[in-house]
C-alpha positions, 0 to 999 in steps of 0.5 A: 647306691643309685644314681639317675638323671635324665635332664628331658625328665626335669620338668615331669619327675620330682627326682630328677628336678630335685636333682636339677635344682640341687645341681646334683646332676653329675654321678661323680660329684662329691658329696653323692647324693643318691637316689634313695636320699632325694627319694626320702626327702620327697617321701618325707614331703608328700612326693614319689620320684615320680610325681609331676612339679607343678603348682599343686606341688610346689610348696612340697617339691621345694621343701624337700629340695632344700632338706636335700641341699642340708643333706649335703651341707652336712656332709660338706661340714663333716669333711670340712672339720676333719681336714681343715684347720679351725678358724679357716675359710676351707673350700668344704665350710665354704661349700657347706655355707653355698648349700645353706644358702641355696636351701633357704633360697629354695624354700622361699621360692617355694613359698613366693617370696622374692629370690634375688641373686640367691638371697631372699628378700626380706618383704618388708624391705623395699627394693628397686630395679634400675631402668638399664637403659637410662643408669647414670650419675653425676660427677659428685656420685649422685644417682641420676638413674631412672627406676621402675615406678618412677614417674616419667618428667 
């Protein structure tokens, strides 16, 4: 089983950004994902370890990031089903449910949609960004904020 990560190559070589956005930075983590795995889920988009991220790639790099994190999700679920009793919130389900998560935050960053605090937004919805030097309420819990777009008076 291989293991390489080198952080100065992140920005140049798919496997190691794979392994950056993973968070599979660290040969001791649990479940391991080895190199042959990430090199499979890049093979299986189009990529080699080496190909550059970039624009051209972006679709690609993602998508076989994300099957990464369902990789390992899978392997925290195994665990998790073996050691915990059924009906609990163990740590491994939980795990599992962060990496499920993070592989549809990738594969919508990967498309463009909007990625906020690690949840996609639905386009549809619309959403506003409180201006945070102008942020207040009233006594009553009324929303005095100003907000990005808000016309100025």
């Amino acid at each position: 089983m291989a293991f390489t990560y080198e952080p100065e190559k992140v920005p140049t070589e798919a496997l190691h950004w794979v392994r950056f956005k993973v968070g599979a930075t660290k040969d001791d983590a649990s479940p391991l994902v080895d190199d042959a795995e990430i090199l499979g889920a890049l093979v299986m988009n189009g990529l080699m370890a080496t190909s550059v991220p970039s624009d051209a790639t972006k679709l690609a790099i993602h998508r076989a990031a994300a099957s990464v994190c369902r990789s390992i999700a899978a392997s925290f679920a195994r665990q998790g089903a073996v050691v915990a009793p059924s009906g609990s919130g163990s740590p491994k389900n939980v795990s599992a449910e962060t990496y499920l998560k993070l592989a549809a935050a990738l594969e919508a960053e990967g498309t463009g949609l909007v990625v906020v605090g690690g949840e996609v937004q639905d386009p549809s919805e619309p959403y506003e960004i409180v201006d945070s030097v102008d942020y207040r309420r009233d006594r009553f819990g009324g929303d005095h904020s100003e907000y990005v777009g808000d016309e100025v008076t």
